[in-house]
One Martini backbone bead per residue (centre of mass of N, CA, C, O) as a GRO file, in nm:
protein
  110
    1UNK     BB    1  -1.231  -1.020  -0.597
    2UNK     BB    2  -1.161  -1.303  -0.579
    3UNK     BB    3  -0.941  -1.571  -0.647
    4UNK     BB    4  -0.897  -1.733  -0.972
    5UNK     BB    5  -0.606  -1.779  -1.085
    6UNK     BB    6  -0.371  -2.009  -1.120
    7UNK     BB    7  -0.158  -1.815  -1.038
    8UNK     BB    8  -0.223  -1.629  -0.782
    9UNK     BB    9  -0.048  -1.809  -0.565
   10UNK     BB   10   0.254  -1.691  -0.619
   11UNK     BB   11   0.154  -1.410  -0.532
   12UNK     BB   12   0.239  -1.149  -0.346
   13UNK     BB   13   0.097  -1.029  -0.033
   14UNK     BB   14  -0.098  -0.717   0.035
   15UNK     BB   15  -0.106  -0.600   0.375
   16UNK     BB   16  -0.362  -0.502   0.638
   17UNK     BB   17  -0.456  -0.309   0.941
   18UNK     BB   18  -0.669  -0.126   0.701
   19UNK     BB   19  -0.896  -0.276   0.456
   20UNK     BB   20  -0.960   0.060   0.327
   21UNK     BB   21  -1.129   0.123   0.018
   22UNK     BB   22  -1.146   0.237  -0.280
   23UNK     BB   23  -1.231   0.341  -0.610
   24UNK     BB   24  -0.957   0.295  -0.788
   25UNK     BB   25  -0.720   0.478  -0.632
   26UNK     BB   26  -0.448   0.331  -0.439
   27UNK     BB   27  -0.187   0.421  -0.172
   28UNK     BB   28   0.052   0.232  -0.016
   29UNK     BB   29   0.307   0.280   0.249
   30UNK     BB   30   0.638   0.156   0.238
   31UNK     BB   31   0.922   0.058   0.400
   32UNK     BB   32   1.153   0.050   0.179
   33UNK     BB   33   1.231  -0.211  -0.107
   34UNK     BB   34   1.049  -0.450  -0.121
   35UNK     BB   35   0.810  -0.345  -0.330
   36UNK     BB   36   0.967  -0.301  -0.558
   37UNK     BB   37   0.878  -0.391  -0.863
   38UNK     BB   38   0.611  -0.491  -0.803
   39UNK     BB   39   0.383  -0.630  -1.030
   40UNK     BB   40   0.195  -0.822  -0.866
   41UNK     BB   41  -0.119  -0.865  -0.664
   42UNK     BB   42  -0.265  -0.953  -0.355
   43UNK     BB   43  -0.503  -0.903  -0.125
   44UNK     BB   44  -0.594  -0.836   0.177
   45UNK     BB   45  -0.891  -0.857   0.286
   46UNK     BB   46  -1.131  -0.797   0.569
   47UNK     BB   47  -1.257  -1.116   0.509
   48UNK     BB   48  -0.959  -1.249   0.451
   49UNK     BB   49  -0.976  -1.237   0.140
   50UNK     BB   50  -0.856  -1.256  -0.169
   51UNK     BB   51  -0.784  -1.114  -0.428
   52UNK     BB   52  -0.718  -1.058  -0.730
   53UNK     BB   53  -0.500  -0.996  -0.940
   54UNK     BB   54  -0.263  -0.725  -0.960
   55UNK     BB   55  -0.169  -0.431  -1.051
   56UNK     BB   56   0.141  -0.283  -0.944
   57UNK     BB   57   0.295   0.037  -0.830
   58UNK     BB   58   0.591   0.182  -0.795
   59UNK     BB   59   0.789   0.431  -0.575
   60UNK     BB   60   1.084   0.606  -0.481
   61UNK     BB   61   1.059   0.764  -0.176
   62UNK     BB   62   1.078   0.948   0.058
   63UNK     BB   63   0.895   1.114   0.322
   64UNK     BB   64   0.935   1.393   0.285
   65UNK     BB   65   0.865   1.375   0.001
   66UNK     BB   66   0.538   1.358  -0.011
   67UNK     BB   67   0.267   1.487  -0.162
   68UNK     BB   68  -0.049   1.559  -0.096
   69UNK     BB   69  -0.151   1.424  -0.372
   70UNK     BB   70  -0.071   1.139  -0.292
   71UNK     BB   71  -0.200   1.152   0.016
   72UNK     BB   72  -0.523   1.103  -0.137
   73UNK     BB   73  -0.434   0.799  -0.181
   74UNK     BB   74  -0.456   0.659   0.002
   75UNK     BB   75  -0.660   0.406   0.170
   76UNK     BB   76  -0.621   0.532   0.481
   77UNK     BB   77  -0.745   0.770   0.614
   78UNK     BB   78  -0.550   0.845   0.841
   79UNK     BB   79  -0.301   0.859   0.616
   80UNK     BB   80  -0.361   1.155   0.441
   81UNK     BB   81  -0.156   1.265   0.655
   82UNK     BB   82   0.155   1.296   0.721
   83UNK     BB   83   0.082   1.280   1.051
   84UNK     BB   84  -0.056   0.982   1.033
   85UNK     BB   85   0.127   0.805   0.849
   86UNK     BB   86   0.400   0.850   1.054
   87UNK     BB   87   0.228   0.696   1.292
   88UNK     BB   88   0.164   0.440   1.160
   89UNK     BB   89   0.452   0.411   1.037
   90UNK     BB   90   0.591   0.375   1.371
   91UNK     BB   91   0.370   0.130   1.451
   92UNK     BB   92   0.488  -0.095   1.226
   93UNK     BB   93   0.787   0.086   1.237
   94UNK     BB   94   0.970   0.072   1.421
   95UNK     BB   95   1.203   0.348   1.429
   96UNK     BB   96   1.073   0.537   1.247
   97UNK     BB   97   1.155   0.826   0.967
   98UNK     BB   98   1.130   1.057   0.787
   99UNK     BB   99   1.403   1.024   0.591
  100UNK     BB  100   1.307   0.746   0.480
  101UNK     BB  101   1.276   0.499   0.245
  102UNK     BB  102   0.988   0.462   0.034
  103UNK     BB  103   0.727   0.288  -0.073
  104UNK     BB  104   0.494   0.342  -0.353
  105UNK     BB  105   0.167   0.195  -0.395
  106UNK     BB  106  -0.024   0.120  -0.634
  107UNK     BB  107  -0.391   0.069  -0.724
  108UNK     BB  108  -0.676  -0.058  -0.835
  109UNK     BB  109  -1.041  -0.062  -0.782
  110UNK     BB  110  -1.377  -0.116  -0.861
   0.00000   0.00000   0.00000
């Protein structure tokens, strides 16, 4: 999964302080509109490692409006509920708020 081709370096990358990853389906949750519309990325692997090209889906919704089912595709197990969530993305973004608008990134992964 490390990146091999030659657009890939122009892609944004999508930084994790926890990249643990399923196969499948993956979900990380991101405050405001950064990430909304970003059609490819490469992720930063835990080894350091940028993987190959991804699409990615987004979508803008609320975070009290998140649903059960989007937050089981989380990527970070501590992030599948509500309230670990909340917790997390208050550490990483001072003055997070539930009421806030968040970008929900798809990615699938072998």
């Amino acid at each position: 999964m490390v990146a091999t081709d030659a657009n890939a370096s122009a892609l944004p990358i999508l930084g994790f302080a926890e990249p643990v990853f399923a196969a499948g389906r993956n979900t990380s949750v991101r405050r405001g509109t950064r990430w909304l519309g970003v059609m490819r990325v490469r992720l930063q692997l835990a080894d350091g490692q940028l993987s190959a090209a991804l699409p990615l889906q987004t979508r803008l919704c609320r975070f009290d409006q998140l649903s059960d089912a989007e937050l089981a595709f989380e990527h970070d197990p501590a992030c599948r509920t509500r309230a670990g969530l909340l917790a997390t993305l208050q550490r990483h973004y001072p003055g997070f708020a539930p009421g806030e608008w968040v970008t929900v990134c798809d990615f699938w992964l072998d």
